[in-house]
PDB file of N, CA, C and O in Angstrom:
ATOM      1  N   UNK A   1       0.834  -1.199   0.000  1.00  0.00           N
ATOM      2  CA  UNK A   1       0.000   0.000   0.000  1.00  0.00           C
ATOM      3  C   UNK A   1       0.872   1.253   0.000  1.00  0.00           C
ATOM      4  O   UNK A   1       1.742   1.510   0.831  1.00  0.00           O
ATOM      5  N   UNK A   2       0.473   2.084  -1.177  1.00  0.00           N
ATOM      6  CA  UNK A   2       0.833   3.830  -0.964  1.00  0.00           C
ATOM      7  C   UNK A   2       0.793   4.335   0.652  1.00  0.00           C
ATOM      8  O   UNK A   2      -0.173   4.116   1.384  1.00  0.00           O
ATOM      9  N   UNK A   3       1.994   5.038   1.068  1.00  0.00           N
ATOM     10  CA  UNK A   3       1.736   5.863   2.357  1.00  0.00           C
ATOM     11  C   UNK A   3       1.073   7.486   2.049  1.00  0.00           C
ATOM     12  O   UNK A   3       1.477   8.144   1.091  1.00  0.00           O
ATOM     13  N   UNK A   4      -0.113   8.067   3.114  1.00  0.00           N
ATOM     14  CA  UNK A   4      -0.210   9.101   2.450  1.00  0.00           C
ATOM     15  C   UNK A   4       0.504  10.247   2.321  1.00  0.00           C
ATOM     16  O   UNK A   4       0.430  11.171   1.511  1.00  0.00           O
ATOM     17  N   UNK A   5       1.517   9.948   3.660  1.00  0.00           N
ATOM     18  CA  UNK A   5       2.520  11.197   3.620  1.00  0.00           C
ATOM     19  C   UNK A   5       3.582  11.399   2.699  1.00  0.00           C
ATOM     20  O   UNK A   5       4.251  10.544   2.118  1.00  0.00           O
ATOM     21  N   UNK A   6       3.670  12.896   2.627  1.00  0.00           N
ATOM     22  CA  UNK A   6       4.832  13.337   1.192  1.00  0.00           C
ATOM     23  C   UNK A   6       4.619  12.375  -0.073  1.00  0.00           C
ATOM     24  O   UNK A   6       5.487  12.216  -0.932  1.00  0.00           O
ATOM     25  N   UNK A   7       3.591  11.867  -0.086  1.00  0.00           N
ATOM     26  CA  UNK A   7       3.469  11.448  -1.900  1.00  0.00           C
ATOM     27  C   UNK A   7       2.825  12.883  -2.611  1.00  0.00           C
ATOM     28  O   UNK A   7       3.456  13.240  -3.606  1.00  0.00           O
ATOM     29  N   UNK A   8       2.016  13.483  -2.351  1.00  0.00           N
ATOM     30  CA  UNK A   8       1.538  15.008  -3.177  1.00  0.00           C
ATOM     31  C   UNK A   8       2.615  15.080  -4.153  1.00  0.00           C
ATOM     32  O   UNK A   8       2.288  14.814  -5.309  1.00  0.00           O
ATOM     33  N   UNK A   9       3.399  15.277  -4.010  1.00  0.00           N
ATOM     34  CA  UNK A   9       4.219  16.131  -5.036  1.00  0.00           C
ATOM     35  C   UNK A   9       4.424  14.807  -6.157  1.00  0.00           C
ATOM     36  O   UNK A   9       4.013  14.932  -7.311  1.00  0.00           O
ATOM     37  N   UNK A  10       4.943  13.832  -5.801  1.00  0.00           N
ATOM     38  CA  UNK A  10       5.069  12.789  -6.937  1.00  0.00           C
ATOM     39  C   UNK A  10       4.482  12.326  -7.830  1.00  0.00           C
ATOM     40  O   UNK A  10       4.925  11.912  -8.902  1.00  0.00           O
ATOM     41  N   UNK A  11       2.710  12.386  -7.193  1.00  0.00           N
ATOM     42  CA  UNK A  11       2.146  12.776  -8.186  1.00  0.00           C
ATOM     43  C   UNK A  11       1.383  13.365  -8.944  1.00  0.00           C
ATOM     44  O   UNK A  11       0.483  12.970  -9.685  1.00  0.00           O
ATOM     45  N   UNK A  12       1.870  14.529  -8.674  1.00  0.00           N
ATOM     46  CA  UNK A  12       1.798  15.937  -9.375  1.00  0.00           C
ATOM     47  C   UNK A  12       0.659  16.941  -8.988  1.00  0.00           C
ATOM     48  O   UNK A  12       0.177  17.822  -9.700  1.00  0.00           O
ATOM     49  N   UNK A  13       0.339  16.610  -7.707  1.00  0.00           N
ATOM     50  CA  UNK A  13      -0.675  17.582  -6.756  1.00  0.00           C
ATOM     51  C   UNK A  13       0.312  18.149  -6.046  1.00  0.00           C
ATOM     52  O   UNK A  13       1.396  17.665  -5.720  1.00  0.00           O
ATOM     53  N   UNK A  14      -0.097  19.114  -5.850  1.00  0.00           N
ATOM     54  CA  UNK A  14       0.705  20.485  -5.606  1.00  0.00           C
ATOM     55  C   UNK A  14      -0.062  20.208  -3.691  1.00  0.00           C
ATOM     56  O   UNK A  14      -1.027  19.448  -3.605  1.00  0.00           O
ATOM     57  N   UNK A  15       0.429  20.811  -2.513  1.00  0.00           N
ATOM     58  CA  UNK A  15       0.351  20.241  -0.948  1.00  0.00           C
ATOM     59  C   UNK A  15      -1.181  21.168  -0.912  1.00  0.00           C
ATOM     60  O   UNK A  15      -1.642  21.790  -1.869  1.00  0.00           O
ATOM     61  N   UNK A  16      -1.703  21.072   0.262  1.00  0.00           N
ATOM     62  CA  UNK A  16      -2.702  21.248   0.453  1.00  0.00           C
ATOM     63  C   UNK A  16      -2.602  22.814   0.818  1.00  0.00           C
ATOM     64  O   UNK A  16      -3.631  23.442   0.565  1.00  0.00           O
ATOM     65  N   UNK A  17      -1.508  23.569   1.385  1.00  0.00           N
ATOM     66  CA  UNK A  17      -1.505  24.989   2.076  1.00  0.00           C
ATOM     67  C   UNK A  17      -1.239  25.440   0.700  1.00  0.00           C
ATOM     68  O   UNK A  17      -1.534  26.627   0.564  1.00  0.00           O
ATOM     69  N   UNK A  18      -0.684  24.769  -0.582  1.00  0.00           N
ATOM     70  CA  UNK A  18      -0.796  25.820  -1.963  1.00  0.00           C
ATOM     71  C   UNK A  18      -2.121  26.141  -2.381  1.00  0.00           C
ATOM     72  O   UNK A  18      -2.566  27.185  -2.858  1.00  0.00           O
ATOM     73  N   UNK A  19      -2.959  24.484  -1.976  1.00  0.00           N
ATOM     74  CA  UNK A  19      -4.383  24.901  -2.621  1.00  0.00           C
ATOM     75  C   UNK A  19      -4.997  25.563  -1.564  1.00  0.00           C
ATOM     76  O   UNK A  19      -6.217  25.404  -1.611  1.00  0.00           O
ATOM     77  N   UNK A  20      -4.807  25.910  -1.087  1.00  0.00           N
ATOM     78  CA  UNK A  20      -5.884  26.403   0.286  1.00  0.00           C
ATOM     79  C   UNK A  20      -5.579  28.650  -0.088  1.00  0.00           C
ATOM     80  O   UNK A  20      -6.368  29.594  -0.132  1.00  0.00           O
ATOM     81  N   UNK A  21      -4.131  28.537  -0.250  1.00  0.00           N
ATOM     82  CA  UNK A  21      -3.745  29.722  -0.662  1.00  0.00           C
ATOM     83  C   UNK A  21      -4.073  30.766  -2.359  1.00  0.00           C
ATOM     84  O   UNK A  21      -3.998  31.957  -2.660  1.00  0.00           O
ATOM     85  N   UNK A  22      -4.445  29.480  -3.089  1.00  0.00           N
ATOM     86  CA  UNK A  22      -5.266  29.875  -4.729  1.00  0.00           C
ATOM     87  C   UNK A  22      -6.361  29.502  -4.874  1.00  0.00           C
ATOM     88  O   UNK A  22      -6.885  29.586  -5.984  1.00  0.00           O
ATOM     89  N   UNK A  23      -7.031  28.978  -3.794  1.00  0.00           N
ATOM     90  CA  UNK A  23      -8.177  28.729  -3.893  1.00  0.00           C
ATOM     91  C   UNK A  23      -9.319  30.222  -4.614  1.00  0.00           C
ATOM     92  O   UNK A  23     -10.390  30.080  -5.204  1.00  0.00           O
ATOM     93  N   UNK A  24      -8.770  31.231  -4.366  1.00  0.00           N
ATOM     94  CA  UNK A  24      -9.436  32.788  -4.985  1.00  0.00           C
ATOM     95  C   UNK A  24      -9.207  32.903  -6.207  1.00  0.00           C
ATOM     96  O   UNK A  24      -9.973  33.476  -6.981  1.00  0.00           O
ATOM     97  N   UNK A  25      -8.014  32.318  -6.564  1.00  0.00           N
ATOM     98  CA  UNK A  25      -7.801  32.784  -8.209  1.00  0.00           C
ATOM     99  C   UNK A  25      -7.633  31.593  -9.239  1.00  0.00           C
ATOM    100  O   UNK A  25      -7.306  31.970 -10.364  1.00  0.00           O
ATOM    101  N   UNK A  26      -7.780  30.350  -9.089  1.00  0.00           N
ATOM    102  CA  UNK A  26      -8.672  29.024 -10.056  1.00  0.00           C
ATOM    103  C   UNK A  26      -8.752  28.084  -9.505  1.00  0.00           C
ATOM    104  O   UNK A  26      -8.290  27.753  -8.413  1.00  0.00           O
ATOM    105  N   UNK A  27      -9.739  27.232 -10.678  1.00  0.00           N
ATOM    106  CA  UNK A  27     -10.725  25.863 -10.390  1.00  0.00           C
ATOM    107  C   UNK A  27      -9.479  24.746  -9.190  1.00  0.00           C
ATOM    108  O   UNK A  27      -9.596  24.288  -8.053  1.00  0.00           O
ATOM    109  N   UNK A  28      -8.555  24.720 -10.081  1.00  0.00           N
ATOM    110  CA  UNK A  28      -7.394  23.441  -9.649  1.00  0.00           C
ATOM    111  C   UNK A  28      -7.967  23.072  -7.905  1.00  0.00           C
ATOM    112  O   UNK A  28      -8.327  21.967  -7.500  1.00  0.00           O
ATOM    113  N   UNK A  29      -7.909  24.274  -7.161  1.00  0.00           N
ATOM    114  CA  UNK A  29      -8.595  23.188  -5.617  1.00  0.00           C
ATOM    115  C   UNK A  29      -9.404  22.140  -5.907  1.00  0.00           C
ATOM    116  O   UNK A  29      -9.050  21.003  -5.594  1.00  0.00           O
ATOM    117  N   UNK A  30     -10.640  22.382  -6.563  1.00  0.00           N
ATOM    118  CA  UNK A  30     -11.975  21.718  -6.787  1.00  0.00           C
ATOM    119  C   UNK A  30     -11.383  20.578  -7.106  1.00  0.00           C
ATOM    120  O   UNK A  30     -11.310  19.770  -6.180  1.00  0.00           O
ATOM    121  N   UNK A  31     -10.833  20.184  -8.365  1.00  0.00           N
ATOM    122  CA  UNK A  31     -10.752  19.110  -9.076  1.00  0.00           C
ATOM    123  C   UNK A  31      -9.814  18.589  -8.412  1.00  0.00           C
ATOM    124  O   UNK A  31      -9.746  17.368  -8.552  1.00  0.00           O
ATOM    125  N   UNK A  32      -8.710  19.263  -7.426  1.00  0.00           N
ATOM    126  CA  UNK A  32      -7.683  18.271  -6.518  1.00  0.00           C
ATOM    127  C   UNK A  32      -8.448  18.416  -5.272  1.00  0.00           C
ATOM    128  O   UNK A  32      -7.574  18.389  -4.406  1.00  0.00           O
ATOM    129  N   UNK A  33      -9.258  18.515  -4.858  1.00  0.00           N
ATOM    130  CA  UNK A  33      -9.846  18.367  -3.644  1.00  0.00           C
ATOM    131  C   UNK A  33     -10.535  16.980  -4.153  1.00  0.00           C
ATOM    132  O   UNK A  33     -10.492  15.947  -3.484  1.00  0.00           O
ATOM    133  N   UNK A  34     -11.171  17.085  -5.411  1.00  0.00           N
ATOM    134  CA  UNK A  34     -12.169  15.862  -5.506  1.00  0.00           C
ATOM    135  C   UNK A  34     -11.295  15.033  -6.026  1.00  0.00           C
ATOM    136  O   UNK A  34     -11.880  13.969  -5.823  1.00  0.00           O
ATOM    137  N   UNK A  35      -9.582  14.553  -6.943  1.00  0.00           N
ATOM    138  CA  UNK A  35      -9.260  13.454  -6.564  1.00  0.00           C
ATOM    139  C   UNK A  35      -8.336  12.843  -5.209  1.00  0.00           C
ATOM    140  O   UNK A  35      -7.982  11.715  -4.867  1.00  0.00           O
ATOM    141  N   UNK A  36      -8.152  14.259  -4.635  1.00  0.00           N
ATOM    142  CA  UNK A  36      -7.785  13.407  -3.186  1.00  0.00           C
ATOM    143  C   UNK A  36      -8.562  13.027  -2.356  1.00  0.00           C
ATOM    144  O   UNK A  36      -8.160  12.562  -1.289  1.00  0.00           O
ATOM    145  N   UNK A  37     -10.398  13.183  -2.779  1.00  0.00           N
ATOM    146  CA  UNK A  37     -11.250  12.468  -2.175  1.00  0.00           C
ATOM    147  C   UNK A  37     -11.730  10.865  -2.301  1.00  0.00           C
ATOM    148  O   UNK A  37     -12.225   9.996  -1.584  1.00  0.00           O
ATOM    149  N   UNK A  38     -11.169  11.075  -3.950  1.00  0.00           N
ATOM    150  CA  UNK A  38     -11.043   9.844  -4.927  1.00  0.00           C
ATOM    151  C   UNK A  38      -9.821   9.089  -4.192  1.00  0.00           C
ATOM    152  O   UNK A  38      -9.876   7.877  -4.402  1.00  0.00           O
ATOM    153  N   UNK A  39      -9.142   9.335  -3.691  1.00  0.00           N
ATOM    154  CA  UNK A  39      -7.596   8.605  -3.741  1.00  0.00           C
ATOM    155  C   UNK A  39      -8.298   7.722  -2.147  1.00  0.00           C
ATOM    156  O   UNK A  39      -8.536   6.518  -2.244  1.00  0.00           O
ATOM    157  N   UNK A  40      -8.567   8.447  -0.789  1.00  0.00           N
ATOM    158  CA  UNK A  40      -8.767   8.319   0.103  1.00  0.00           C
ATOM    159  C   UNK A  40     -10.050   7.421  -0.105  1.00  0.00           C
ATOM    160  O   UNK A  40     -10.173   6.710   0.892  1.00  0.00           O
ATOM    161  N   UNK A  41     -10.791   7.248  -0.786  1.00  0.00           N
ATOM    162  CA  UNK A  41     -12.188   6.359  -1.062  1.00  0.00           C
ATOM    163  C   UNK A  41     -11.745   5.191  -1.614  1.00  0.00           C
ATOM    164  O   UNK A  41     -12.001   4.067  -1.182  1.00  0.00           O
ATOM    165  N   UNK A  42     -11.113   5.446  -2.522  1.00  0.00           N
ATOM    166  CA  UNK A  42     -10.348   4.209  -3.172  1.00  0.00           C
ATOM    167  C   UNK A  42      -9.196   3.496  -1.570  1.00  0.00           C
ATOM    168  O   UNK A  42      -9.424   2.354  -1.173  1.00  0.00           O
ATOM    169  N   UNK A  43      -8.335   4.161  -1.038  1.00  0.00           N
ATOM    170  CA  UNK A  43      -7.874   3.351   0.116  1.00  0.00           C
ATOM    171  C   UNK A  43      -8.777   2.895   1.155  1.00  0.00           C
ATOM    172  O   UNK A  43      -8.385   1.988   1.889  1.00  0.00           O
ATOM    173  N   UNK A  44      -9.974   3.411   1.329  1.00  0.00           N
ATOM    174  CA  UNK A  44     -10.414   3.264   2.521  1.00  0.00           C
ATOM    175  C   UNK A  44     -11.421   1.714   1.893  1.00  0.00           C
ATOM    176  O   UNK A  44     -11.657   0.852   2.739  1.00  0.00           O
ATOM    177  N   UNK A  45     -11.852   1.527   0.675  1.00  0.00           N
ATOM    178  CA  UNK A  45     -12.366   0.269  -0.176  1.00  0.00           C
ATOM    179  C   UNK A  45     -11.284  -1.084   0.094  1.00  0.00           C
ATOM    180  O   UNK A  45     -11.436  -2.217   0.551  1.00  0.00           O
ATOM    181  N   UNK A  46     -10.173  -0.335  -0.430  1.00  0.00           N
ATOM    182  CA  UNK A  46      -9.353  -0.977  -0.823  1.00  0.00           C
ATOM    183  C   UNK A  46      -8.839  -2.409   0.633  1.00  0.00           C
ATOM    184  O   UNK A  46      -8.646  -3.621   0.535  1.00  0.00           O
ATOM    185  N   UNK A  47      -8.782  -1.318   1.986  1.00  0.00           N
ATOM    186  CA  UNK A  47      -8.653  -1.504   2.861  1.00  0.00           C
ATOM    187  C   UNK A  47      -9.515  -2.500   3.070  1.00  0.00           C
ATOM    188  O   UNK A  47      -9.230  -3.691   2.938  1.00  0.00           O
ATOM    189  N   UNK A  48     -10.632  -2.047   3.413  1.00  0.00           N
ATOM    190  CA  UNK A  48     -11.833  -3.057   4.116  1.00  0.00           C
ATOM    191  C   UNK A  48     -12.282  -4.082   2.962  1.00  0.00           C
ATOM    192  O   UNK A  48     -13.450  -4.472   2.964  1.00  0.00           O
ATOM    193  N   UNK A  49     -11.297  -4.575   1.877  1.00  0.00           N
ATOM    194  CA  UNK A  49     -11.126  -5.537   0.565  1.00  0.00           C
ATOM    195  C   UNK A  49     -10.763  -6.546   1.220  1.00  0.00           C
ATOM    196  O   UNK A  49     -11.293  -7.657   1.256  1.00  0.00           O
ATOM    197  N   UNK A  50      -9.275  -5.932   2.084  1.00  0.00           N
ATOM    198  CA  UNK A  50      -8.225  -7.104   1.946  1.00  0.00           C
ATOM    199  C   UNK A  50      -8.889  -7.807   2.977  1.00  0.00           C
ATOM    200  O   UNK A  50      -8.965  -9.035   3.027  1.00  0.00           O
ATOM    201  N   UNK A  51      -9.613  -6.619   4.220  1.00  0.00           N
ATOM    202  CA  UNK A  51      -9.521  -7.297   5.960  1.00  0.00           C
ATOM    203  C   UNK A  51     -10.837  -8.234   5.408  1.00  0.00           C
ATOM    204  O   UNK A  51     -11.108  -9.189   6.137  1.00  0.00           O
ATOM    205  N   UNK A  52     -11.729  -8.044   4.121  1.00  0.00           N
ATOM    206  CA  UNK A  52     -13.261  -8.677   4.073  1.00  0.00           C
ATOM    207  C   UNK A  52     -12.437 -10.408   3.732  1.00  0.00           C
ATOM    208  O   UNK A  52     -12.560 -11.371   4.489  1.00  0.00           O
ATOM    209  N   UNK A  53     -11.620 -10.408   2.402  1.00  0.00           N
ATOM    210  CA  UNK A  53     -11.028 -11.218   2.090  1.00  0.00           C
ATOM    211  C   UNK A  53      -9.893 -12.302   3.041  1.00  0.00           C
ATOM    212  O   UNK A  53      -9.702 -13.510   2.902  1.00  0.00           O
ATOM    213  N   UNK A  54      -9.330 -11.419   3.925  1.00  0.00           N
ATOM    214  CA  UNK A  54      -7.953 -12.381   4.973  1.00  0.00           C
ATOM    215  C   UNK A  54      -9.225 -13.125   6.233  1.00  0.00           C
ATOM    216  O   UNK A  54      -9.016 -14.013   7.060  1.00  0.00           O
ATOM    217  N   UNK A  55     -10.472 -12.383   5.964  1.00  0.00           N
ATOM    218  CA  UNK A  55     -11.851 -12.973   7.012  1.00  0.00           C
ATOM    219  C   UNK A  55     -11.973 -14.311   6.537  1.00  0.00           C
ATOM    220  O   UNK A  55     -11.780 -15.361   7.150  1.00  0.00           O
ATOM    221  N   UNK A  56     -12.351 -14.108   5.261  1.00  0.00           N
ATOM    222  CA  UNK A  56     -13.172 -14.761   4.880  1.00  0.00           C
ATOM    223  C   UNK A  56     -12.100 -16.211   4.909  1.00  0.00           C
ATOM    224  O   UNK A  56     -12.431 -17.190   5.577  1.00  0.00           O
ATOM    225  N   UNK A  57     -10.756 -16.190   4.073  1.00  0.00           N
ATOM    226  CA  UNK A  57      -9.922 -17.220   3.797  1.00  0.00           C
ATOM    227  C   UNK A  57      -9.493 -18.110   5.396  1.00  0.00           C
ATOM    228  O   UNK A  57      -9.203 -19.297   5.543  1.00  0.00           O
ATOM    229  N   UNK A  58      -9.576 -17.217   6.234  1.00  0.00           N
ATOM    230  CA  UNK A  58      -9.489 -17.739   7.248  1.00  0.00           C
ATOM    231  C   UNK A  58     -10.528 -18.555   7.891  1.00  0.00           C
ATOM    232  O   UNK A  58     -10.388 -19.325   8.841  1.00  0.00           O
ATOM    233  N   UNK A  59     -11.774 -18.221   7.116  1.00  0.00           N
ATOM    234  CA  UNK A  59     -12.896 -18.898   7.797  1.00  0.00           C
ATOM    235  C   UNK A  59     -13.808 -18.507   8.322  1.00  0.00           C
ATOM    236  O   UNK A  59     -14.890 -19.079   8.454  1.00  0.00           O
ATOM    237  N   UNK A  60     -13.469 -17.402   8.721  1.00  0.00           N
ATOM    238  CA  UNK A  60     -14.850 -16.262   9.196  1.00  0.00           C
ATOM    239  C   UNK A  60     -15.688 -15.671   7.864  1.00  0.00           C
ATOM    240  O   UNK A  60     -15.622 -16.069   6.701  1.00  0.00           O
ATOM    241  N   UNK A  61     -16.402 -14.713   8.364  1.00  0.00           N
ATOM    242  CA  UNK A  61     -17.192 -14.140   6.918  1.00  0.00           C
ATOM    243  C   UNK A  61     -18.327 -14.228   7.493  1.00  0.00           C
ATOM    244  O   UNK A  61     -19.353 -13.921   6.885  1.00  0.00           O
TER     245      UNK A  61
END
């Protein structure tokens, strides 16, 4: 699994105090607000995938 800290820049989202600071003068917050909502939805799925799956193989479920 991706860690969430210091990945922003790698791939290619600019940190959160830049968007928080241009948020007055263009869209870019919006659309990086909504895929780092995307990114965090996708881990938080992703997550409760593996723990539904290591349940189940084990026998629970």
């Amino acid at each position: 699994m991706v860690k969430r800290g210091g990945r922003g820049k790698g791939r290619g989202r600019p940190p959160k105090s830049t968007l928080l600071e241009k948020s007055n003068e263009s869209s870019l917050p919006l659309s990086a607000q909504v895929t780092s909502w995307a990114d965090d939805a996708l881990m938080v799925s992703m997550r409760w995938f593996s723990l539904r799956l290591r349940a189940v193989m084990l026998g629970g479920g």
